[in-house]
N, C-alpha and C positions, 0 to 999 in steps of 0.2 A: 371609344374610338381606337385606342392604344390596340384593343387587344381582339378589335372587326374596323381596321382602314378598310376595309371596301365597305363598307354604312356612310351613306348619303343621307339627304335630309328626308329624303322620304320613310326611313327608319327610326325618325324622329316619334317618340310615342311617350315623351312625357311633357309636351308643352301642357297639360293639363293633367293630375294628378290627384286622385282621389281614395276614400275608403270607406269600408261599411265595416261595423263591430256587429258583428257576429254573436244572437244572444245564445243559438243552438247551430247544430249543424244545416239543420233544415231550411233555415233562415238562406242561405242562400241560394238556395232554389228561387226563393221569393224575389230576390236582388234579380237573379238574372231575366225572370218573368218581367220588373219594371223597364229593364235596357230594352228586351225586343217588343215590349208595347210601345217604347217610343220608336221605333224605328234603329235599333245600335244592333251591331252584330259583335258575336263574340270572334276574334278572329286569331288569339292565340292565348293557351291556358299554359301557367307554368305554375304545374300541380305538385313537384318534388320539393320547396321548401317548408312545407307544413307538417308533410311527414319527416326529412331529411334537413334538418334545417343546421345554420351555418355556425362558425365556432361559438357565436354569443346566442345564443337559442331561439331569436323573432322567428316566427313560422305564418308568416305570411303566405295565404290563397293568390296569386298572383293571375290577372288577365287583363289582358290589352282586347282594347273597344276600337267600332269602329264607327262614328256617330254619321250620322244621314251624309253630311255635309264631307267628308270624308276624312274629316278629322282622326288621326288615332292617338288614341286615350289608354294612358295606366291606370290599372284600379287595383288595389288589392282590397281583399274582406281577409280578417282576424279576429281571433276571440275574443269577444269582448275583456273577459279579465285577466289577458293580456297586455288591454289597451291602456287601462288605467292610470292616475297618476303616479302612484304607490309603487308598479313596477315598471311601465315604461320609461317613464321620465329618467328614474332612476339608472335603470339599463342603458338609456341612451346615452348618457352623461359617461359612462364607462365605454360605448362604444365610440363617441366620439373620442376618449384619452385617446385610442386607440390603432384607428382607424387610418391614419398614416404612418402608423411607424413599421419600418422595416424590422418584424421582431426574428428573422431569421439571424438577421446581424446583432443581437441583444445579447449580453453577457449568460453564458449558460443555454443558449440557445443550441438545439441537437446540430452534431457533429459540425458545429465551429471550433474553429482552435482559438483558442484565450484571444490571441494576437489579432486575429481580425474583428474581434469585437469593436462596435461601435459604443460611443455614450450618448444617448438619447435622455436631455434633461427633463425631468420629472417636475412641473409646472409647481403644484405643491410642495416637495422636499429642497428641490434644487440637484436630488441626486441621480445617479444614472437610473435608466431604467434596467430592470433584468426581466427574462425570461420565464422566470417564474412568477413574478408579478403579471405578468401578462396573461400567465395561464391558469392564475386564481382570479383574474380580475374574469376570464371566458366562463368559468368554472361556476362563478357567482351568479353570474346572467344569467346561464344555462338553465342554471336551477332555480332561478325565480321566475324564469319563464314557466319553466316545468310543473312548478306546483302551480301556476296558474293555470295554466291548461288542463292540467290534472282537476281543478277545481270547476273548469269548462264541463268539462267529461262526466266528472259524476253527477252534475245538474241533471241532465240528460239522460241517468238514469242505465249508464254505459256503466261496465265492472270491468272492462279491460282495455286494453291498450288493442287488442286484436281485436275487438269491439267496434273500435272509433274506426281504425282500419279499415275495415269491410264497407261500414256506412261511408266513409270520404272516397275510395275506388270505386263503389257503384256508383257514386256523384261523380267523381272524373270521366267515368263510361259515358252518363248519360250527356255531359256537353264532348267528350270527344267526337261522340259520333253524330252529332247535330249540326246542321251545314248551314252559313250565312243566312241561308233563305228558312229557316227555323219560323215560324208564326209564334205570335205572343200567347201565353200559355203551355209549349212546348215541355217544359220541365215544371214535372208533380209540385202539387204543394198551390193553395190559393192566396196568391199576393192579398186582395183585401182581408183577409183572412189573417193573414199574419204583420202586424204592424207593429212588431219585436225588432225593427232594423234598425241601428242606430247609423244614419253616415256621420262624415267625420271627413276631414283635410289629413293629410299621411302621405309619406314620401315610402320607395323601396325601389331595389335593386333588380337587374334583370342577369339569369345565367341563362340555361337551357330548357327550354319550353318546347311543346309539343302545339304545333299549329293544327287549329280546328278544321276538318275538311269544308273544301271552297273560298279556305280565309285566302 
């Protein structure tokens, strides 16, 4: 709201929040095939944090639903061995240290001057926080994400990064240009056929998304 005061309640699109762990890429074709056989339209895909993803590395598939009743729904689908306990738990727990502190104001933080540092105490030491704790504590995420992903990828039988690439942009084509009135079936791949979906409860953030034509 800080940062869209003109959102009303009708912008509201997380009173229900969900997710799907993702065994392959393909698997989500299958998800989206179960939303429009019940009747849900996909009405906004924000497809940049998977590939682009933010200082601590979650690359969540991000899209908002919009159920019969006209409810609108956050979902995101992510990689499975992303999801795990081993590395998300872990990464969260470092995102939350995190996640309110002003680290522009943090000792050693880029072009502060000494003097206007703050001290942000440190739950565990008692000491201030710095700047560079902040950006090993990003630094660690990143990269446990990353070989998780990376361990996605090669399942799948992908050898590169510009691999995964190609197959996630023809997938963002195919619901870009798919319009609310989409029939069930619409995107390749046979839901009974693939019972590799795991859902799952999960929370996530919204930036800039690209609305599906008709949403």
């Amino acid at each position: 709201m800080k940062s869209r005061p003109w959102f009303d309640v009708e912008h509201v699109r997380d009173a229900l929040r969900f997710k799907a762990r993702l065994v392959d890429l393909d698997s989500l074709r299958a998800v989206l095939n179960v939303f429009l056989s019940f009747g849900v339209k996909v009405v906004q895909f924000d497809y940049d944090k998977f590939m682009d993803p933010k200082t601590f590395g979650w690359r969540p598939i991000c899209i908002d639903l919009r159920f019969p009743n006209g409810l609108l729904v956050e979902f995101y689908a992510v990689p499975v061995d992303m999801d795990v306990k081993a590395v998300k738990h872990v990464n969260h727990e470092l995102y939350e240290q995190w996640r309110t502190v002003d680290v522009s104001r943090l000792p050693g933080a880029p072009n502060l001057a000494p003097a206007d540092a703050i001290c942000v105490r440190d739950s565990a030491s008692g000491g201030c926080l710095t700047y560079n704790q902040y950006e090993n504590a990003a630094f660690t995420s990143a990269l446990r994400y990353s070989n998780a992903l990376w361990t996605w990828v090669s399942r799948q039988g992908l050898k590169s990064w510009a691999e995964l690439e190609r197959r996630y942009w023809r997938m963002v084509s195919e619901v870009a240009v798919c319009s609310v009135d989409c029939p069930p079936g619409t995107f390749s791949g046979d839901v009974d056929a693939r019972g590799n979906v795991d859902a799952g409860e999960g929370e996530t953030g919204k930036d800039g998304a690209a609305e599906v034509a008709g949403g």
